[in-house]
C-alpha positions as a LaTeX table, in Angstrom:
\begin{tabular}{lrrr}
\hline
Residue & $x$ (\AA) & $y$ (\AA) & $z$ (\AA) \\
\hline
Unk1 & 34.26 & 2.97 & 205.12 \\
Unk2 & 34.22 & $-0.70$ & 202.71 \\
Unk3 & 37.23 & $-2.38$ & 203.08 \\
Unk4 & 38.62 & $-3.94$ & 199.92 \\
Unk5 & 40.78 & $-7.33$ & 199.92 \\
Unk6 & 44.05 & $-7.16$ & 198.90 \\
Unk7 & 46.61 & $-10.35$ & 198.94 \\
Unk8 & 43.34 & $-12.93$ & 198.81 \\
Unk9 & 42.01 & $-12.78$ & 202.16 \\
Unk10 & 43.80 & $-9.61$ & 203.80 \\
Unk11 & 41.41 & $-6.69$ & 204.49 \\
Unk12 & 43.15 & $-3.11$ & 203.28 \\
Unk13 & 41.60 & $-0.45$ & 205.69 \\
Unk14 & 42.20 & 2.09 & 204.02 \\
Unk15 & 41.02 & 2.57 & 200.61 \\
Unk16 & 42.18 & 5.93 & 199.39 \\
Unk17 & 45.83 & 5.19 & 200.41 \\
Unk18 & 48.61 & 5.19 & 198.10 \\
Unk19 & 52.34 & 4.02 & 198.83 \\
Unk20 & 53.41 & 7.21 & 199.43 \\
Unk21 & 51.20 & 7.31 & 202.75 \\
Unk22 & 52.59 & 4.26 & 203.62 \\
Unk23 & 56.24 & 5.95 & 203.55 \\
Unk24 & 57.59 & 8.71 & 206.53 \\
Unk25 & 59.07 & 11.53 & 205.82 \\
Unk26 & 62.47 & 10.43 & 206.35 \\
Unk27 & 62.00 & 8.11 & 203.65 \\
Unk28 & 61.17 & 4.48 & 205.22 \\
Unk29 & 58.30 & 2.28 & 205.45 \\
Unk30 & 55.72 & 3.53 & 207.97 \\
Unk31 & 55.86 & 0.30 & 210.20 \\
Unk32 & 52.97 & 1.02 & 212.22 \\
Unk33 & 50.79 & 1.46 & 208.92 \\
Unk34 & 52.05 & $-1.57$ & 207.32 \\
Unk35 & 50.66 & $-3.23$ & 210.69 \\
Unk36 & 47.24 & $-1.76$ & 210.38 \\
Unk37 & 47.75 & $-3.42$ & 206.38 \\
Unk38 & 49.07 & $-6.69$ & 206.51 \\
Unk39 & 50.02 & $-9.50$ & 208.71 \\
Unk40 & 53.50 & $-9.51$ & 211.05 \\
Unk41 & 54.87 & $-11.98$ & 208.11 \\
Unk42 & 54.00 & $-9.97$ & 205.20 \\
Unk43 & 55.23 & $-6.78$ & 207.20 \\
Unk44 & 58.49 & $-8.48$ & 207.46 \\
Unk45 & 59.19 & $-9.09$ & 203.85 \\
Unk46 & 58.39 & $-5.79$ & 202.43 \\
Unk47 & 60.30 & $-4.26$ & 204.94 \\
Unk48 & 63.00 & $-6.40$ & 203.14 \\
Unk49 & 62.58 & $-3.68$ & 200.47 \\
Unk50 & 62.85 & $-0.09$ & 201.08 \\
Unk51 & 60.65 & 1.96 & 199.39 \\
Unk52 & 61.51 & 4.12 & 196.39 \\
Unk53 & 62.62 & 7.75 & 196.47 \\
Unk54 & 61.97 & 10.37 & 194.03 \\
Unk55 & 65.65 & 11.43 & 193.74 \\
Unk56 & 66.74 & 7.93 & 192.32 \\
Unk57 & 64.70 & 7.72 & 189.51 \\
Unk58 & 61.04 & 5.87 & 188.48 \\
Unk59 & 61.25 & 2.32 & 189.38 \\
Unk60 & 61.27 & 0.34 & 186.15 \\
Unk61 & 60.71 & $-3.68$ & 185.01 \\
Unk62 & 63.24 & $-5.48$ & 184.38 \\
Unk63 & 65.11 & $-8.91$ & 184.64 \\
Unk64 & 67.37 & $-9.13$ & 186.76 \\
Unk65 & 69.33 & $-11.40$ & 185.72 \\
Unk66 & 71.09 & $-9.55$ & 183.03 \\
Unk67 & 72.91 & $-5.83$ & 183.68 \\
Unk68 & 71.42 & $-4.65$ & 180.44 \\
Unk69 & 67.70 & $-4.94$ & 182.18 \\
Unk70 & 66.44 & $-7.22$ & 179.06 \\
Unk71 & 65.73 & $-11.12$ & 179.67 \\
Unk72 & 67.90 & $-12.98$ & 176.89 \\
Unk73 & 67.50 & $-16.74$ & 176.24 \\
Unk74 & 71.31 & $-16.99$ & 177.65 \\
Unk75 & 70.19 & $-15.51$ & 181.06 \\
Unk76 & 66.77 & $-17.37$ & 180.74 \\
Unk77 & 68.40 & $-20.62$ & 180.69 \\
Unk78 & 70.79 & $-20.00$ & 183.86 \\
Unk79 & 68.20 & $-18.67$ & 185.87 \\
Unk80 & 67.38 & $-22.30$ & 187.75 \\
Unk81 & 71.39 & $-21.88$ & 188.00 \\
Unk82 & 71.71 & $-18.44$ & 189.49 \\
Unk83 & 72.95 & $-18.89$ & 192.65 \\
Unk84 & 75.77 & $-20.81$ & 191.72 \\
Unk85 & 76.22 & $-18.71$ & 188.48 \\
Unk86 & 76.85 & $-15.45$ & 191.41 \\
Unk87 & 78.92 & $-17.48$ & 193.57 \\
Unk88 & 81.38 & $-18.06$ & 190.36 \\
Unk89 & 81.00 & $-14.71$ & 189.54 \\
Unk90 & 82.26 & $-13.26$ & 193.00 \\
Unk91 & 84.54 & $-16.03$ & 193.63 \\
Unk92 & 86.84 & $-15.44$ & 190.61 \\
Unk93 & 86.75 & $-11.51$ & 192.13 \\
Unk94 & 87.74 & $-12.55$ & 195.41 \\
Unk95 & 90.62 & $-14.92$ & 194.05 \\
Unk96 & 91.90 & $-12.25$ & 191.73 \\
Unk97 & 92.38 & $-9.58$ & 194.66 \\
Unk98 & 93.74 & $-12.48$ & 196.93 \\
Unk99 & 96.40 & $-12.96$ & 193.89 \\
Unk100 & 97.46 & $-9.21$ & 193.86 \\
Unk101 & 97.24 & $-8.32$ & 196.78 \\
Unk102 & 99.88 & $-11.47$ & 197.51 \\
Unk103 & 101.89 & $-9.89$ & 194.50 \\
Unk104 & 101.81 & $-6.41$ & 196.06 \\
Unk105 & 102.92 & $-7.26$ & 199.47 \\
Unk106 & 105.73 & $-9.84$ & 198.41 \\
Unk107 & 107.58 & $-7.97$ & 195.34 \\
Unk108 & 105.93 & $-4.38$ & 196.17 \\
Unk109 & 105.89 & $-4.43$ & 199.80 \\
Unk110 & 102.47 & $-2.61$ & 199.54 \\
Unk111 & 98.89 & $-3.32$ & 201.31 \\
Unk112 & 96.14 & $-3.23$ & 199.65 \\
Unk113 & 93.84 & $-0.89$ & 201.40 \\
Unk114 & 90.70 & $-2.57$ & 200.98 \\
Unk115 & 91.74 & $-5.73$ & 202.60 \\
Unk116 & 91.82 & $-4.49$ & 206.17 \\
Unk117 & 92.92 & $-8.27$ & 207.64 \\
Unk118 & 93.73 & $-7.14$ & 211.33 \\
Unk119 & 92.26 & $-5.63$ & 213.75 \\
Unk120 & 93.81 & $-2.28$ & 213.64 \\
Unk121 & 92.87 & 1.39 & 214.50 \\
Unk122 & 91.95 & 3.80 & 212.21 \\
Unk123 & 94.34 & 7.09 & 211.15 \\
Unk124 & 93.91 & 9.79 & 213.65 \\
Unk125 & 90.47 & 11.94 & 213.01 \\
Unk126 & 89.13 & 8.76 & 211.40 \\
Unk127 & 86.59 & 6.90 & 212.76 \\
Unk128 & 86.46 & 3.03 & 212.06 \\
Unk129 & 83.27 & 1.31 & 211.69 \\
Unk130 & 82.99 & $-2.48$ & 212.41 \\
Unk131 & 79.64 & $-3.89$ & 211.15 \\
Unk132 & 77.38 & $-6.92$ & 210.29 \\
Unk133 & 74.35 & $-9.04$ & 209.95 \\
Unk134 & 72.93 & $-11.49$ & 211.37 \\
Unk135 & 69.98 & $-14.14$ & 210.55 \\
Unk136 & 68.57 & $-17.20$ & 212.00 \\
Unk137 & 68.50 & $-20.03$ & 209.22 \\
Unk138 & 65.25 & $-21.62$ & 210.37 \\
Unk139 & 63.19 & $-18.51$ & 210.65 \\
Unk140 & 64.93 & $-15.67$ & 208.19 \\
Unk141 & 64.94 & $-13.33$ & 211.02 \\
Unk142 & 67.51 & $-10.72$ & 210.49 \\
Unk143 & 69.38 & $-8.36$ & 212.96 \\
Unk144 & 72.34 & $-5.85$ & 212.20 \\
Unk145 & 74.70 & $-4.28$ & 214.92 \\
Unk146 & 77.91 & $-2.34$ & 214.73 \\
Unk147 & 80.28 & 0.25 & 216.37 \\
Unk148 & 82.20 & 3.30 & 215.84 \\
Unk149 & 85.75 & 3.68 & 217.40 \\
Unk150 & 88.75 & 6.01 & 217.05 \\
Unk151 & 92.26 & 5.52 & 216.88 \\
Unk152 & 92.68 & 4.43 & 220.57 \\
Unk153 & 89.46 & 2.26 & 220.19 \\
Unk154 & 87.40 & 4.12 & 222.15 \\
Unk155 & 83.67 & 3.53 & 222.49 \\
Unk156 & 82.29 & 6.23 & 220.25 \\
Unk157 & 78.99 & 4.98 & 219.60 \\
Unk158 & 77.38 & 1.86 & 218.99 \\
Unk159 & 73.55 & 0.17 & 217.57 \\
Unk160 & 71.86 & $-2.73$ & 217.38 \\
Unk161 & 68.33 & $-3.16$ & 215.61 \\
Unk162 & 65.84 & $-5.92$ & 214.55 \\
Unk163 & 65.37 & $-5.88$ & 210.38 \\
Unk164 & 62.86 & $-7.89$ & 209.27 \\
Unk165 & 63.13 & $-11.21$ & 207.23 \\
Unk166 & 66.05 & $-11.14$ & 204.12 \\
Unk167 & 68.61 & $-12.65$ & 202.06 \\
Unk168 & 71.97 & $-13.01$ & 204.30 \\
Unk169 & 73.69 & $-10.35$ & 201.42 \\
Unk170 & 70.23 & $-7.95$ & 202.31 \\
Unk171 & 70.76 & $-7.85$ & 205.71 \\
Unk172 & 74.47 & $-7.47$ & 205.24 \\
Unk173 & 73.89 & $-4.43$ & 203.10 \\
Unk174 & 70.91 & $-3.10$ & 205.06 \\
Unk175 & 73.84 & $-2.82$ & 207.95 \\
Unk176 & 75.60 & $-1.04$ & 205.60 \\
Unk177 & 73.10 & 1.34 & 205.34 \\
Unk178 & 72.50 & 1.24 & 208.91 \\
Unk179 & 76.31 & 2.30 & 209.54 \\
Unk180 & 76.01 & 5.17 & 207.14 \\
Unk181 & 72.51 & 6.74 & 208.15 \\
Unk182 & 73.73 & 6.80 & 211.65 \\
Unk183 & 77.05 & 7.92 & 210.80 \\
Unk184 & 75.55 & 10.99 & 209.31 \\
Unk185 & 73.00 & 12.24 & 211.86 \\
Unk186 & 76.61 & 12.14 & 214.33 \\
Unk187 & 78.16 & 14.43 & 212.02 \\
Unk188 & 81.12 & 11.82 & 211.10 \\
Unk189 & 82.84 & 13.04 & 207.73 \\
Unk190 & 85.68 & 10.35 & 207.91 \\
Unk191 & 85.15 & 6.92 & 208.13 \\
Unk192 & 86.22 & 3.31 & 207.77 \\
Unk193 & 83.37 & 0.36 & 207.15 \\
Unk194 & 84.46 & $-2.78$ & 207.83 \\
Unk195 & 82.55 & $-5.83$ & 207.17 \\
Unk196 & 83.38 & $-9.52$ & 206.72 \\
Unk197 & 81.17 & $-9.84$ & 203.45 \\
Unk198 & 83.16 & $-9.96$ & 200.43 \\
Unk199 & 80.46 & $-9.86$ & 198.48 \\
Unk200 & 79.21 & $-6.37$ & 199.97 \\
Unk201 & 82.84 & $-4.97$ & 199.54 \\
Unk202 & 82.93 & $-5.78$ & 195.66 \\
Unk203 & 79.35 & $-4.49$ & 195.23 \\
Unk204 & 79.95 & $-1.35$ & 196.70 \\
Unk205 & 83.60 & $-0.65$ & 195.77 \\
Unk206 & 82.30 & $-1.52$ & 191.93 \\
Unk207 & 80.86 & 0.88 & 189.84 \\
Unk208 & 76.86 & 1.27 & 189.77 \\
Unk209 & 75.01 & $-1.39$ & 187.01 \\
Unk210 & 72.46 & 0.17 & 184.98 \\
Unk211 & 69.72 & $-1.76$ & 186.98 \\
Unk212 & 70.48 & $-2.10$ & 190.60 \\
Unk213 & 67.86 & $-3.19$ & 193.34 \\
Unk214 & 66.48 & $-0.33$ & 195.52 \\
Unk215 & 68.51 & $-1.08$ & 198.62 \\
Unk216 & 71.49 & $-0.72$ & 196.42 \\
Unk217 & 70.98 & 2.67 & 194.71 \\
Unk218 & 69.49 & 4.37 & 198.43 \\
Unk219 & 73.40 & 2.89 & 199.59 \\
Unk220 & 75.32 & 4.25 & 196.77 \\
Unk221 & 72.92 & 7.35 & 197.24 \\
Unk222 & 74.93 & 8.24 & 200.90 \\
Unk223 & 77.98 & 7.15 & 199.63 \\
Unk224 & 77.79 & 10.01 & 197.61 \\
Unk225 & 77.40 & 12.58 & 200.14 \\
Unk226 & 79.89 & 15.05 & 200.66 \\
Unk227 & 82.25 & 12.90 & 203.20 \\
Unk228 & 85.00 & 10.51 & 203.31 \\
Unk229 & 83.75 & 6.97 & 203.23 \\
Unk230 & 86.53 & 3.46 & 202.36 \\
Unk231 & 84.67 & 0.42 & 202.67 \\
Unk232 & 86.58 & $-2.45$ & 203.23 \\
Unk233 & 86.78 & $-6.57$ & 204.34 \\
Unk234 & 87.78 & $-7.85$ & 207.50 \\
Unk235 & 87.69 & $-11.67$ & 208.38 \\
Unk236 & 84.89 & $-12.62$ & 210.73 \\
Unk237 & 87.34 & $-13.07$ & 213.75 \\
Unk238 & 88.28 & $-9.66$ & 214.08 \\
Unk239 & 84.51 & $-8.60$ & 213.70 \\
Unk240 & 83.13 & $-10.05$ & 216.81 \\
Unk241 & 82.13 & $-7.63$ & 218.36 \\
Unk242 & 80.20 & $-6.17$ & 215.72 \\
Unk243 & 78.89 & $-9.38$ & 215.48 \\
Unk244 & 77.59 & $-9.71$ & 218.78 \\
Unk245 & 76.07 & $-6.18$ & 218.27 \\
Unk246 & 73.81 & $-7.89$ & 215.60 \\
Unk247 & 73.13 & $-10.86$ & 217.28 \\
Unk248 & 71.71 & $-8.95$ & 220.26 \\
Unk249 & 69.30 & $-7.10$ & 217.57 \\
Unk250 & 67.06 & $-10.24$ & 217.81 \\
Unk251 & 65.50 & $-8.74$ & 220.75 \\
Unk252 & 65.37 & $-5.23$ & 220.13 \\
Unk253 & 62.51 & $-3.22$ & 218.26 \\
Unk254 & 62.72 & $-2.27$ & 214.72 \\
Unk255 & 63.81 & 1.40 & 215.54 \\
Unk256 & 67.72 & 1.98 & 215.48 \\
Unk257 & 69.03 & 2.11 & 218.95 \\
Unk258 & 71.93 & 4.11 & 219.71 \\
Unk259 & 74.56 & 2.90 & 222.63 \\
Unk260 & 76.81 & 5.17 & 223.89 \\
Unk261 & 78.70 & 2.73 & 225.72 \\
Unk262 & 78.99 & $-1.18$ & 225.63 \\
Unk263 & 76.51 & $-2.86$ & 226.67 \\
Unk264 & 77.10 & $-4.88$ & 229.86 \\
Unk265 & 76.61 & $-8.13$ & 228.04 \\
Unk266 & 79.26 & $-7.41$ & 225.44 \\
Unk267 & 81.82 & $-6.37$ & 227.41 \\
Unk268 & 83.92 & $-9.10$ & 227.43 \\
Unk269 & 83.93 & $-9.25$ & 223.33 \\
Unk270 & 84.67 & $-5.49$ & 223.21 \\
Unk271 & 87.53 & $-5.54$ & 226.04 \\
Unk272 & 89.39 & $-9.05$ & 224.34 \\
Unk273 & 89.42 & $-6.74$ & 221.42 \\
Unk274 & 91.20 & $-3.89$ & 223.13 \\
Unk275 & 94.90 & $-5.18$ & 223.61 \\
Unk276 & 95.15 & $-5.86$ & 220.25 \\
Unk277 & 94.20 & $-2.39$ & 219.20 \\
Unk278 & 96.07 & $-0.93$ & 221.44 \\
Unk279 & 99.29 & $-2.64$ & 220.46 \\
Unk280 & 99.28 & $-2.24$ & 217.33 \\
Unk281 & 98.60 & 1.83 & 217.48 \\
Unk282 & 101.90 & 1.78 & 219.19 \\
Unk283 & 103.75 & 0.85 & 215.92 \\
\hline
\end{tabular}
């Protein structure tokens, strides 16, 4: 067998291998492949990106930094501006539901649902989700974690996973998908995500853009499974424990690891969080 260099210098083992051998049956990369491919910090980043699936469509060219797909002059001249230009963008989206959402609960008396600002249980038969990412500035390593509870905020099931090297809005979405995989395979039909990313809760509560990245349309491909799934924002201090879910995914493998009970180094986050559950499913 000749091997024949891909990525300058890299050796590629295998010569008669397409991407589709490079992809399990369940639809993800085949790490152990990639291994035999690339090195660890290649593996890392194109792990970022999950690979594509017949159902969604052919994977097409396009620029993204215009919904209709096309580059434009307009959208060629803000690209060195982009990050800023999508901080605007979500920011005014943010303010806007801030402002009626005030308006509802002072002259309505109503709550807007998607702004889930406590830490409160779920309705009965509904399970509540609290999830999130987690990456280490200096390196990019990412790590998600989250758990399910009911009503009483009982321990249902929990995971925590190692991701690979993204964007912070990646790994909060690749949580996301995490969270809904899992919830799945346990047979949940009614659940509540909560996450403290805004910018995952407009994405995902928005309709679908003509040209959305992979890790996107595979998301918005569960969502629209036959279940009940509300996605909504929680501030970061009543997602701790979710938090320290992801943040103990640094050490853990790649694989997603189930817990079926706290782990003995969170308990502390999950039982502060208990009294306040508790109390308010009394009112």
């Amino acid at each position: 067998m000749v091997a024949r260099p891909v990525f300058g210098s890299i050796q590629l083992h295998f010569p008669q291998a397409s991407v589709r051998d490079l992809i399990t049956s369940d639809g993800y990369w085949h790490v152990q492949h990639l291994r035999q491919l690339l090195p660890t910090d290649l593996v890392q980043r194109v792990l970022g990106t999950p690979p594509p699936l017949d159902d969604l469509g052919k994977d097409l060219s396009v620029w993204r930094w215009d919904q209709s797909g096309l580059c434009f002059v307009k959208s060629a001249f803000m690209w060195n501006d982009i990050m800023d230009y999508h901080w605007r963008h979500h920011f005014g989206i943010l303010i806007w539901k801030l402002w009626k959402h005030r308006n509802n609960v002072v002259f309505n008396g109503q709550i807007d649902a998607s702004f889930d600002l406590l830490l409160s249980p779920p309705p009965p038969g509904v399970l509540k989700l609290n999830t999130d990412g987690a990456m280490q500035p200096s390196s990019m390593k990412t790590a998600s974690g989250g758990v399910f509870r009911d009503e009483n905020g009982k321990w249902i099931v929990g995971y925590s996973r190692r991701i690979g090297k993204y964007t912070a809005l990646q790994d909060e979405l690749w949580a996301v998908g995490d969270d809904l995989e899992l919830a799945w395979q346990h047979s949940f039909r009614y659940i509540v995500i909560i996450t403290d990313n805004i910018q995952v809760v407009c994405n995902l509560n928005s309709p679908p853009q003509s040209f959305e990245p992979m890790l996107l349309r595979r998301i918005r491909a569960l969502l629209n499974r036959s279940w009940s799934v509300r996605i909504s924002h929680t501030p970061k201090e009543a997602n701790r424990l979710a938090n320290y879910l992801a943040r103990m995914g640094y050490c853990r493998s790649m694989e997603l690891s189930t817990l079926t009970q706290p782990p003995q180094e969170a308990h502390h986050v999950f039982n502060s969080d208990m009294p306040n559950i508790l109390d308010l499913s009394t009112h």
